[in-house]
Every structure is written in structure tokens, then in C-alpha cells.
SETI-457368 format. One record per atom (N, C-alpha, C, O): z, x, y; residue in one letter. Coordinates in steps of 0.2 Angstrom, whole numbers, plus 5000, padded with zeros to 4 digits. Layout:
ZXYA ...
//
This chain:
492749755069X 492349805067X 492449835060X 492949815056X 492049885059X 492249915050X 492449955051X 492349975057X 492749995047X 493050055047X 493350075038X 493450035034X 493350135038X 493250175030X 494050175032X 494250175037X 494450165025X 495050175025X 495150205017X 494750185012X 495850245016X 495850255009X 496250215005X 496850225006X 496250164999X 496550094997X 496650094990X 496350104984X 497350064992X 497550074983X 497450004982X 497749964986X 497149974977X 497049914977X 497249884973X 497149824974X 497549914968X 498349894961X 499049944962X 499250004963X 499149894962X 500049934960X 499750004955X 499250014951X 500350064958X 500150104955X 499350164953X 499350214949X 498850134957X 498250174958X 498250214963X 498650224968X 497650244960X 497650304964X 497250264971X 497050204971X 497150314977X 496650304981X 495950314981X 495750354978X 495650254984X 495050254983X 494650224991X 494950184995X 494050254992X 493750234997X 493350164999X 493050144995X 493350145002X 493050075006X 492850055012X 493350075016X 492450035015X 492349995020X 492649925021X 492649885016X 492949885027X 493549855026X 493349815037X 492949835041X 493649775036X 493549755043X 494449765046X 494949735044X 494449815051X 494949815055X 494949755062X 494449745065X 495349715063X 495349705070X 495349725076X 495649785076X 495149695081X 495549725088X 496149715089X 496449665088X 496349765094X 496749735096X 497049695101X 496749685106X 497649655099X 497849595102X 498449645109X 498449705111X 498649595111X 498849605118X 499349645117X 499349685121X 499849665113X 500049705111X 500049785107X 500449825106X 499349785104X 499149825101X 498749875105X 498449865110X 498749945100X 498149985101X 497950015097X 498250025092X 497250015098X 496650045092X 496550115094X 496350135099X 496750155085X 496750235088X 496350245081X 496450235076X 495850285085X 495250325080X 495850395079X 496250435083X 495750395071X 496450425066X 495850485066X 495250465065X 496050555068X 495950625068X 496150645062X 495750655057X 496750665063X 497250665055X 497750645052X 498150655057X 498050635047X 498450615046X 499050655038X 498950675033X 499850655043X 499950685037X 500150665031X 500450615032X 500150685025X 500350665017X 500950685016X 501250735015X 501350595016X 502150615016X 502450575009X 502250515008X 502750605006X 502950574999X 503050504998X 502750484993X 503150475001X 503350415004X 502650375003X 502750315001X 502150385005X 501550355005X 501250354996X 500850314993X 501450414993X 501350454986X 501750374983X 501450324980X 502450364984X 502950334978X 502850254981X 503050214977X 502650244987X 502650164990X 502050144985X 502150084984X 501550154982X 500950124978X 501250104970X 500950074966X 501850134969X 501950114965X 502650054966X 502749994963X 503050104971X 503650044971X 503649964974X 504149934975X 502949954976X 502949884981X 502849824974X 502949824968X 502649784977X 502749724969X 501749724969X 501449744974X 501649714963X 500749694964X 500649644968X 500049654969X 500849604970X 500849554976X 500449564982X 500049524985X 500649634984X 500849664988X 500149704989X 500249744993X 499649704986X 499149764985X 498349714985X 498349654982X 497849724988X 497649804991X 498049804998X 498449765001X 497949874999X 498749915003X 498349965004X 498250005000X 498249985013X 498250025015X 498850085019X 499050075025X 499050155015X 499450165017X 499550205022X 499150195027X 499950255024X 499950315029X 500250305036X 500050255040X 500750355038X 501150345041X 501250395044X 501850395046X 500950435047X 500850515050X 500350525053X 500150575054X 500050475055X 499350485061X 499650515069X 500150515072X 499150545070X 498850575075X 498150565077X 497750565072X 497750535084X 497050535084X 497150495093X 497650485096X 496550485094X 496150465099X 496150385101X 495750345098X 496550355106X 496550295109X 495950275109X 495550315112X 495550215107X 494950165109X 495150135112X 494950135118X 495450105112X 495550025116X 496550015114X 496950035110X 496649985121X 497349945123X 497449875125X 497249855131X 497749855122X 497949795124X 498149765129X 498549795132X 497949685132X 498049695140X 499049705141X 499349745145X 499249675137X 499949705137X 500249755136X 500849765138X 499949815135X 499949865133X 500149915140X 499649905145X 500649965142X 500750015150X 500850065146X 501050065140X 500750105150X 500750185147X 500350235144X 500350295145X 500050185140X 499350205138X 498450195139X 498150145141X 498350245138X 497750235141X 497150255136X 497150295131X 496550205136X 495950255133X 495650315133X 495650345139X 495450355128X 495650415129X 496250475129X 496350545129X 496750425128X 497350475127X 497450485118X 497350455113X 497850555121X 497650595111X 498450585110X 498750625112X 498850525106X 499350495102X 499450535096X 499050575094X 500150535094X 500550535089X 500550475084X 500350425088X 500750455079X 501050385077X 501450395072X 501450435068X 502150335076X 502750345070X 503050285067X 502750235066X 503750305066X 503950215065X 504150175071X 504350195076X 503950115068X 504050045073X 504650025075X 505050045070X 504949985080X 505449975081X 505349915087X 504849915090X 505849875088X 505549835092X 505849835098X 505749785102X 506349875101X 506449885106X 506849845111X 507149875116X 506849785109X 507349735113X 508049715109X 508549685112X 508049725101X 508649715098X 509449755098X 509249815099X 509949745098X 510649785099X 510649825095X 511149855095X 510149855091X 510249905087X 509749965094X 510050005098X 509049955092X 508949975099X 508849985105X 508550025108X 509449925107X 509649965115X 510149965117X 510449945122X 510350015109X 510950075108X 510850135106X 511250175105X 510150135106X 509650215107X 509550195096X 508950205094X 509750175094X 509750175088X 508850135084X 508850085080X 508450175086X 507850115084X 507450135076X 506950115073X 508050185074X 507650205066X 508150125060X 508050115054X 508450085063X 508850055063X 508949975065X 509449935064X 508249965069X 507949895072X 508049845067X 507749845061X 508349805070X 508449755065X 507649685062X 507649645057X 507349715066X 506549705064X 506349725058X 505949695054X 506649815058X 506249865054X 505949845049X 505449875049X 505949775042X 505949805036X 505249755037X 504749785035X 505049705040X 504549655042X 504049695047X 503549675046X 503949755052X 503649765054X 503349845052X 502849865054X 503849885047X 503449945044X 503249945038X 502849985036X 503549885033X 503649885027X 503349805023X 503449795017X 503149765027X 503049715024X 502249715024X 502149665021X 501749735027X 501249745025X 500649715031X 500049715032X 501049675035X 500749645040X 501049625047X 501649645047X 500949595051X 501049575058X 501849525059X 502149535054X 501949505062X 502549445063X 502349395061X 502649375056X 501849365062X 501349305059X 501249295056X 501149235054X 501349355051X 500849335045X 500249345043X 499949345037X 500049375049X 499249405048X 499249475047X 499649515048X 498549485044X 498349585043X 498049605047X 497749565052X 497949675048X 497549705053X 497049705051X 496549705055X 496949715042X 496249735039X 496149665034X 496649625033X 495449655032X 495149615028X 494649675024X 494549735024X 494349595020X 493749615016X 493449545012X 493649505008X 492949565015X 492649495012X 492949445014X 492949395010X 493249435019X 493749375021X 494349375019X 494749335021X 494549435014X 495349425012X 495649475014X 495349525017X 496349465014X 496649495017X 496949565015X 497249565009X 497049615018X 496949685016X 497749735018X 497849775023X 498349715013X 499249745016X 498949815021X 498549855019X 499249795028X 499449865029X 499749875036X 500249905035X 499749875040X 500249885046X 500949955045X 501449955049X 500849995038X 501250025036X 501650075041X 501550135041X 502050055045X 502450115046X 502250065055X 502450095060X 501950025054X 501649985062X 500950025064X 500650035069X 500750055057X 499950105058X 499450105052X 498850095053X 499950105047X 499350115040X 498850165042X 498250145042X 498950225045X 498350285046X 498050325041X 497850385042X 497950305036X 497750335030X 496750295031X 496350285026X 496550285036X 496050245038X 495750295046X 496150335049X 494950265047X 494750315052X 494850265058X 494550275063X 495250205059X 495450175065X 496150135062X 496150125056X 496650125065X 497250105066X 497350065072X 497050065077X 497850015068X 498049965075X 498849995075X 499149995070X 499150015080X 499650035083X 500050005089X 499749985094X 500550025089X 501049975096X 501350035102X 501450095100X 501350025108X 501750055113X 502150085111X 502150145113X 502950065104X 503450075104X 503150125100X 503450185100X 502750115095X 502750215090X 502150235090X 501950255085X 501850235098X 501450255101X 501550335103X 502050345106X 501250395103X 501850465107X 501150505112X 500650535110X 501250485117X 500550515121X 500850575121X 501450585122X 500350625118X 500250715119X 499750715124X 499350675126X 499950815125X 499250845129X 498850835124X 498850815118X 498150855130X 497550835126X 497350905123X 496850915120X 497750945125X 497551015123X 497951035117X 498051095116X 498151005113X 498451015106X 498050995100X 497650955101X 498251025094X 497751025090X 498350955084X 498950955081X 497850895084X 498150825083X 498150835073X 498450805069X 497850895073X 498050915066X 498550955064X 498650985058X 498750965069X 499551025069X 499850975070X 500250985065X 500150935072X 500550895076X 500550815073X 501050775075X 500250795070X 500250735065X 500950725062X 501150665062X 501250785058X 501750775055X 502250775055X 502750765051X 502250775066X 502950765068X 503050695068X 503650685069X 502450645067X 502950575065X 503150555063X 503150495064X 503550565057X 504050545053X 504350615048X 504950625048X 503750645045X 504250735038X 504350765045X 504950775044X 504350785049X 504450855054X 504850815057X 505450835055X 504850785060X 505550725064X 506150705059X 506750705061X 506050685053X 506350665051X 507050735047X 507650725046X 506550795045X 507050845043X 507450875051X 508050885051X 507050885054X 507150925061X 507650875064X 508050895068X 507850795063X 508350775067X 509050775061X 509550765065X 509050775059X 509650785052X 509850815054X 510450805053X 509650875058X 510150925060X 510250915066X 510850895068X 509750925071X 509950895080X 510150845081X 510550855086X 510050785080X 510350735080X 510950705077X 511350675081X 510950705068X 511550675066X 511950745062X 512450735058X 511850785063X 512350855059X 512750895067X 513350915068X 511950885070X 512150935076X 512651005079X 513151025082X 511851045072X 512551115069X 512251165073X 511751155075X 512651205074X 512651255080X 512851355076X 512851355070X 512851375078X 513151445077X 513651445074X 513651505071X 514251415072X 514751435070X 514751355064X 515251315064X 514251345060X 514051315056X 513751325051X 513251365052X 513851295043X 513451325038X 513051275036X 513351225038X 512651265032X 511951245031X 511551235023X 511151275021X 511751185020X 511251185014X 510851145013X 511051095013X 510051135011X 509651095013X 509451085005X 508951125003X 509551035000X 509251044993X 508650984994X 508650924997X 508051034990X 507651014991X 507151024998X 507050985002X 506951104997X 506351115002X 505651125002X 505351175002X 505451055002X 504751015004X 504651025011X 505051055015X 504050985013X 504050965021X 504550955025X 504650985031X 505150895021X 505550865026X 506250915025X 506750895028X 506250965021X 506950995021X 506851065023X 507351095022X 506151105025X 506151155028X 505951145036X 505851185040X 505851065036X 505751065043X 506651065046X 506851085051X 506951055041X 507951045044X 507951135044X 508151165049X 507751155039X 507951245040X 507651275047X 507951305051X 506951255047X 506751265055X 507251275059X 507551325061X 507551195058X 507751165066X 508651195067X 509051195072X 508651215060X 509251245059X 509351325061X 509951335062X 508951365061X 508451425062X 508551395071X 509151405074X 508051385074X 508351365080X 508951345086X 509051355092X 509351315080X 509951315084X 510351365081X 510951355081X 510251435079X 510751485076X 511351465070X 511951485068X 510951425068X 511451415062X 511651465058X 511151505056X 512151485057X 512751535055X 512251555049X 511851595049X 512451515044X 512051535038X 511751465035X 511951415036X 511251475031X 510551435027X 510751425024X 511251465024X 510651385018X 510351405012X 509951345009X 510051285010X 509551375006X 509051325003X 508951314995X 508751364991X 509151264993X 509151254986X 508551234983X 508251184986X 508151254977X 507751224975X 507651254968X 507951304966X 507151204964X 506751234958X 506251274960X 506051314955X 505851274965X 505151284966X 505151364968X 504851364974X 505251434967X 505351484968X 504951504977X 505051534982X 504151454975X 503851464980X 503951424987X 503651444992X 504551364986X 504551334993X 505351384995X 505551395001X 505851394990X 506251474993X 506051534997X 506451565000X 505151554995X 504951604998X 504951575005X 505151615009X 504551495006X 504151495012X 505151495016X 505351535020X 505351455013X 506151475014X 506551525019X 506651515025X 506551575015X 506751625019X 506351655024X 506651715025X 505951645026X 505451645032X 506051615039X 505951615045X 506451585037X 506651545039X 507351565043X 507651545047X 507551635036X 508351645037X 508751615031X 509351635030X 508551585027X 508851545022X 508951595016X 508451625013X 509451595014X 509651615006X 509251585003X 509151535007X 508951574997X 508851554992X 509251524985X 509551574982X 509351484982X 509651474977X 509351414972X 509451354971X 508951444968X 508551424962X 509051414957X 509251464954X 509251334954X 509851334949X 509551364942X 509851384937X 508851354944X 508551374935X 508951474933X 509151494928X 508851514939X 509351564938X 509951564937X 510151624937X 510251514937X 511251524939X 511451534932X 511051504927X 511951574931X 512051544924X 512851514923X 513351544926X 512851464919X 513551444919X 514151484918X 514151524913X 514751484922X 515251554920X 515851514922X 516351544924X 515851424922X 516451394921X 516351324921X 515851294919X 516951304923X 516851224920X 516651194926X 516551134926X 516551214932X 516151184938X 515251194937X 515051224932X 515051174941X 514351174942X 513951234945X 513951224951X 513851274944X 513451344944X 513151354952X 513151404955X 512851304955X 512551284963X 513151274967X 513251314972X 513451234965X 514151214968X 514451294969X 514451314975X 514751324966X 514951384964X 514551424968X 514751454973X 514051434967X 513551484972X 513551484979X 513651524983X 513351394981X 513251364989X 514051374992X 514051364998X 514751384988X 515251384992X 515451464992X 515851484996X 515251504987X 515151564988X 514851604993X 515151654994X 514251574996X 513651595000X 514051565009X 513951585014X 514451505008X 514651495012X 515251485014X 515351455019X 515751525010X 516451555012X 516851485009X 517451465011X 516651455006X 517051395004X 516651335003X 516851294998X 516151315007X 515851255006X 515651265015X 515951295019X 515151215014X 514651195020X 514751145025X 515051095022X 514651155032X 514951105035X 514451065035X 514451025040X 513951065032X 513351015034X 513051035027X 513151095024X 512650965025X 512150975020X 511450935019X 511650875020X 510950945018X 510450885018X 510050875012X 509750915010X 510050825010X 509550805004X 508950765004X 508950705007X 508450795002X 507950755001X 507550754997X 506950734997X 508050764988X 507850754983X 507850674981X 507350654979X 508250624982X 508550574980X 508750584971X 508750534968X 508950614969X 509250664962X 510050644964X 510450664968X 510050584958X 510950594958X 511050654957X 510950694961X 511150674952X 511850744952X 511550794956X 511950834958X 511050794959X 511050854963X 511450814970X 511850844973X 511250744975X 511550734979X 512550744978X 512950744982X 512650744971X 513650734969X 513650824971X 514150844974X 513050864967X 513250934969X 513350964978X 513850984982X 512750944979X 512750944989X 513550914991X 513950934995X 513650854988X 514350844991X 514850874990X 515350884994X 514950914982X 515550954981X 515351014984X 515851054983X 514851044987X 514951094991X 514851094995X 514651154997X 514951035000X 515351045006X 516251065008X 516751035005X 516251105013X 516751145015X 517351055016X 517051005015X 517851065018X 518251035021X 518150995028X 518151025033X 518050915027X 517650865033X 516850885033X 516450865037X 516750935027X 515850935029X 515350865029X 515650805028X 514750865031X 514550805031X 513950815028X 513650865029X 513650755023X 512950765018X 512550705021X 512850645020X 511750735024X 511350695026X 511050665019X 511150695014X 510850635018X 510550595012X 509650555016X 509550505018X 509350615014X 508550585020X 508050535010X 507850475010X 508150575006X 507750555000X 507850465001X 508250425003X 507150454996X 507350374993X 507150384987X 506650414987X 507450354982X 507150354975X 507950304972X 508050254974X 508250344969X 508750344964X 509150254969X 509150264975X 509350214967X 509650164968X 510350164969X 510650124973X 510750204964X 511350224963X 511450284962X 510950304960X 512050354965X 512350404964X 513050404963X 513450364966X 513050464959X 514050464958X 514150514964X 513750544966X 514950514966X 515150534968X 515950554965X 516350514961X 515950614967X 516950644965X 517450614970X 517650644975X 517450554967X 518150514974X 518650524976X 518950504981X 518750574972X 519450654971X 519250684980X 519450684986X 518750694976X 518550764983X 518450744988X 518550774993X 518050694989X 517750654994X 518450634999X 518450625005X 518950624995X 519450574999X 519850625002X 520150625008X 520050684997X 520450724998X 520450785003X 520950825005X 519650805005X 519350835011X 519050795014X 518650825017X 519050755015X 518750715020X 517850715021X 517450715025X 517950725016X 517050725017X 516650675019X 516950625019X 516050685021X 515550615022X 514850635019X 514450685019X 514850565017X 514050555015X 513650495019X 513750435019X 513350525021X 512950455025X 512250475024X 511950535023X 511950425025X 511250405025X 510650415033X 510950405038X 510050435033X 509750435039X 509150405040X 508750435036X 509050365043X 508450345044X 508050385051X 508350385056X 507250425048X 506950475051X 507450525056X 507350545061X 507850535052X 508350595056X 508550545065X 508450565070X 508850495063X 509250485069X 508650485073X 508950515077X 508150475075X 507650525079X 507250455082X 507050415078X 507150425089X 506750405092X 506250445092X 506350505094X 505550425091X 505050465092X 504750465097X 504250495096X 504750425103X 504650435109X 504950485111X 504550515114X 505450525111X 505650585113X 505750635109X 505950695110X 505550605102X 506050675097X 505250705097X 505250755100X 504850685097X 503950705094X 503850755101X 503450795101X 504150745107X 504050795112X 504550845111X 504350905113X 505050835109X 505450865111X 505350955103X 505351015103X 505250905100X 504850945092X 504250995096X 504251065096X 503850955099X 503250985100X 503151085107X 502951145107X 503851015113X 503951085118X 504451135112X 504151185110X 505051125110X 505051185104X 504651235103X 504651295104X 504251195099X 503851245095X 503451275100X 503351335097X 503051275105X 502751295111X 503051365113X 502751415115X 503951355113X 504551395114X 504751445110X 505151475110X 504051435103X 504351465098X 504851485093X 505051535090X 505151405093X 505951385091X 505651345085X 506051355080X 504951305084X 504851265077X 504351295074X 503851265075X 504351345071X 503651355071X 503351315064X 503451365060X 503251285060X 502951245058X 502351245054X 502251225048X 501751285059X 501151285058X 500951295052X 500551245050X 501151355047X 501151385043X 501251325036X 500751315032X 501751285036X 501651235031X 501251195030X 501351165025X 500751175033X 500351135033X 499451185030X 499251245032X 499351115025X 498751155025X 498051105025X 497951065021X 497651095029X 497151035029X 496851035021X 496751075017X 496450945021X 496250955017X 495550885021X 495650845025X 494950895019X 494650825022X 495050755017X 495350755012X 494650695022X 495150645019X 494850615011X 495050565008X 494050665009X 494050615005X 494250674999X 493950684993X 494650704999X 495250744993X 495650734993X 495950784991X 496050664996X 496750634996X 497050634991X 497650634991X 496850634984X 497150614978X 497250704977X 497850724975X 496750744978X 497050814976X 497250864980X 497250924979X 497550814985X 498050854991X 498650824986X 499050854983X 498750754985X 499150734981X 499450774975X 500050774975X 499250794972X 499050854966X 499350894969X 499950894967X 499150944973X 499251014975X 500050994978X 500451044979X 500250934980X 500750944985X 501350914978X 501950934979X 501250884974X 501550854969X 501850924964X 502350924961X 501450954964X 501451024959X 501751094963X 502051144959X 501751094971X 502251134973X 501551194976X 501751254977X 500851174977X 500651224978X 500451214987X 500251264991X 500451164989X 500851164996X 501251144997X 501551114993X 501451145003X 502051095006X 501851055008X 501951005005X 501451055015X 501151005018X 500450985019X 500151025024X 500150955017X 499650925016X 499350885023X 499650825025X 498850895027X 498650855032X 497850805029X 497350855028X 497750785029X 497050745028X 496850745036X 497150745041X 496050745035X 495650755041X 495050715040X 494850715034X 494750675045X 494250635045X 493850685047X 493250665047X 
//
């Protein structure tokens, strides 16, 4: 069948619209008519960082919409059911059935290489063949082929435009904290860099009574959405140097009696992830969610000498069969409340939601068909 999708079709361009043939689905798949979808950086820097090889490429990794068809392999799901879509995972490997499936030894071939196990696409055109299976969805298109495993049946009574962005920015900041930080009340908190994915951690950190916030940024305006939240604020363009340390570092151990037992990044910025680590308190731990940068320094002094940790996370620890519910009853509870970052945009202003979210004048960007 055809289906409108939005497609970059060189390295490095922008989106642009087409008609394209999707398949159906095979005995393992499902075809889910995409309602909306959300706009996560990740989709913004993948157009440029894949090889040209690799292109045309449909991308999007944050759908939400309506089951068409299921595959006869396919239980649990039904036509008509209103889905989430997340990351893929395969479910039978030692990684995954150790609960670890952001982690699947599959991963990099079924989210990231542009196509099926075989070899084959979901999409064509003209007979050729069209990268995308992105994330095991490419929902940046008004049908997707999608799997059981990062499949997330919701009520049908939620609005799949609120709720889109729990498959991977809302899941992925919100489990940094519940899942691999797992900070409580007598814990402190710095979150550098708050976009979608580092004010979803202040939520979820707001939620669990985290002692003290703070949230570091350049963007005065995502500080404001910030302390909505409970979060200090700390804009380094205000600090002024008054010694031979780093003026943030100095502030975030100020605000937190010494340094922080938790911290998360989602700039991928060396010196700011070396900062987040020198203001961690003693054994504190620094999430590292960003991709960008290949290499960071770290102070091997401090690191070794407090015991610190830095480690890395993929989607916040978070199975999304359970985290996307578990996000959802929250917020129902009044624990995530969410809403308010998101701003729709229709699907054919994708490049200037890009814009507005690139420049700081929203956070979170939903596209809608």
C-alpha cells in the first residue's frame, strides 16, 4: 500500500514529503496508522551522522497511533488497539532475559541499521528500496511496521498526542532517575541540560521527593519551565569566576551541601559532562543519556579518590512494556505531569518544529497527521 512519509533522502537534508510504498505486515509484524509522533533530537542529528549510503531514510522513533493489521504471529495485540512505539529488542537474548533489553544484543541491526534481519525495507519507491525500520518503527510516516516487543497497548481513552513521547524522551529521562539513580528523599539531584529528556528526569525526580533539584542550563527559558518542577536554577552564563575551580561546579556543590548524589546529562558536551562529575558529592553517580561527543575528560584524581561513577544509559534502563505504563498511571496520579512541554505541530511543519525546538522556543515538539 502507499503511504505519505517524511524523508530525508541525502545525508544531511532536511525533510521533505513523498508517497512511498509500505508493506504489510509479515507474521511478525504490525501495521499501525501513526496519529502522532514525537520530535526527539536523535532523529534531528541521525540525518546527518549515518554514512550517505544509508539514505533515503525514513526516520522517527516516538509514535503513538492506531493498529491496522497484525501479524498471524503476532498475541496481545489486536486491530484497533491505540499503541505506543519504542525501542526494539529481541527478547530471547542473555541480555534480555536479564530484564536488560535497552541492551539486546540485536540492538544495533534491528533499531539502527535501517532495515529487517534479511535485508529487506519496509518501504520502497519506484522499486527501490527506502532505509527505515528506525527504532523498529520509522514513525515519522502515516503507517508503520512495528513488532510485539516495542509494541505498548494503552487505554483508548488517552490522547495518543500526549503520550507519544513516552517512547523513548519521557522514558528515557524519567528512568535515569527510577530505574538506574533510584533517588529518594534524602538525595540530591543535578540534571545538565534541560530539554525534553532532562526535565522529564526533574519530573520523575519531583515525584520521588527528591531532597534537592537543580537544573543547569544556558536556556533561561527551559530553567523557568524548570522550576515548575522544584528545581534551582543555574545558568553558567550568570556565574562569575571567583577562583581557580569552575564556577557550576562551585555553585551545584554549594546548592547541594557538598556535591550531588546523582547527576544526569543530556548535553553530550565534554567539559560540561567533567563538570557534572566534579560535582558529584562522594560515591555520587553521573547518568550520561546525550550522544554526540566520541571522547570526554574526566578528573582521575576525583573520580578515583571519591568513588564516583559515571556510566552510560540506554533509554533510562527502562523496558518499555512496563516503563510507558508505568509513566502513564503516574501521571493519571498526578506524579508526571508532563503535558505542558509539549507543543503540537501538524506533520507537514516538521522542519519548523525543528527550528523552534533547535532554538529553545519549545521543548517538546509533537507532529500530528
Amino acid at each position: 500500500m502507499k503511504t505519505t512519509v517524511a524523508i530525508v533522502n541525502e545525508q544531511g537534508h532536511d525533510f521533505t514529503f513523498e508517497e512511498v510504498e509500505i508493506d504489510g505486515p509479515r507474521g511478525d509484524e504490525v501495521l499501525v496508522r501513526i496519529v502522532a509522533t514525537g520530535l526527539c533530537h536523535t532523529d534531528i542529528t541521525m540525518r546527518t551522522m549515518l554514512p550517505a549510503e544509508m539514505f533515503p531514510h525514513v526516520f522517527g522513533h516516538e509514535g503513538a497511533g492506531v493498529v491496522e493489521e497484525v501479524g498471524a504471529d503476532v498475541s496481545g495485540i489486536a486491530v484497533g488497539d491505540h499503541v505506543v512505539l519504542s525501542l526494539r529488542s529481541c527478547r530471547s537474548c542473555a541480555k534480555c532475559d536479564a530484564g536488560m533489553v535497552g541492551y539486546c544484543e540485536s540492538s544495533l541491526m534491528i533499531n539502527y541499521m535501517g532495515m529487517r534481519m534479511d535485508g529487506s525495507t519496509t518501504y520502497s519507491r519506484d522499486g527501490s528500496p527506502v532505509f527505515g525500520s528506525f527504532f523498529g518503527q520509522s514513525s515519522f510516516s502515516q503507517h508503520a511496521i512495528a513488532y510485539a516487543d516495542n509494541v505498548v497497548v494503552v487505554d483508548k481513552a488517552l490522547d495518543l498526542t500526549k503520550i507519544a513521547p513516552y517512547g523513548c524522551g519521557f522514558q528515557t529521562g524519567a528512568g535515569a532517575v527510577l530505574n538506574v539513580l533510584q533517588s529518594g528523599p534524602t538525595d540530591s539531584l543535578a540534571v545538565y541540560g534541560v530539554g525534553a529528556v532532562g526535565l522529564a528526569a526533574i519530573a520523575a525526580a519531583q515525584a520521588q521527593g527528591v531532597g534537592t533539584i537543580i537544573a543547569v542550563d544556558l536556556m533561561q527559558s527551559r530553567l523557568d519551565v524548570a522550576a515548575r518542577y522544584g528545581a534551582i536554577g543555574v545558568n553558567p552564563a550568570d556565574l562569575e569566576q571567583t577562583g581557580l575551580g569552575s564556577p557550576v561546579v562551585d555553585r551545584v556543590k554549594e546548592l547541594s551541601g557538598g556535591g550531588t548524589t546523582g547527576a544526569v546529562d543530556t548535553t553530550a558536551v565534554p567539559a560540561v559532562i567533567k563538570q557534572a562529575a566534579q560535582a558529584l558529592g562522594v560515591r555520587g553517580q553521573l547518568v550520561i543519556l546525550g550522544l554526540g561527543a566520541e571522547e570526554f575528560p574526566v578528573d582521575a584524581i576525583d573520580i578515583m579518590q571519591n568513588g564516583k561513577v559515571i556510566r552510560g544509559s540506554v533509554e533510562g534502563d527502562s523496558d518499555p512494556l512496563t516503563m510507558v505504563p508505568r509513566l502513564i498511571a503516574m501521571h493519571q496520579a498526578g506524579q508526571f505531569d508532563v503535558d505542558d512541554l509539549m507543543v503540537s505541530y501538524p506533520f507537514t511543519q516538521i522542519n519548523t518544529a525543528i527550528s523552534d525546538v533547535s532554538t529553545g522556543k519549545v521543548v517538546k515538539p509533537v507532529l500530528v497527521w
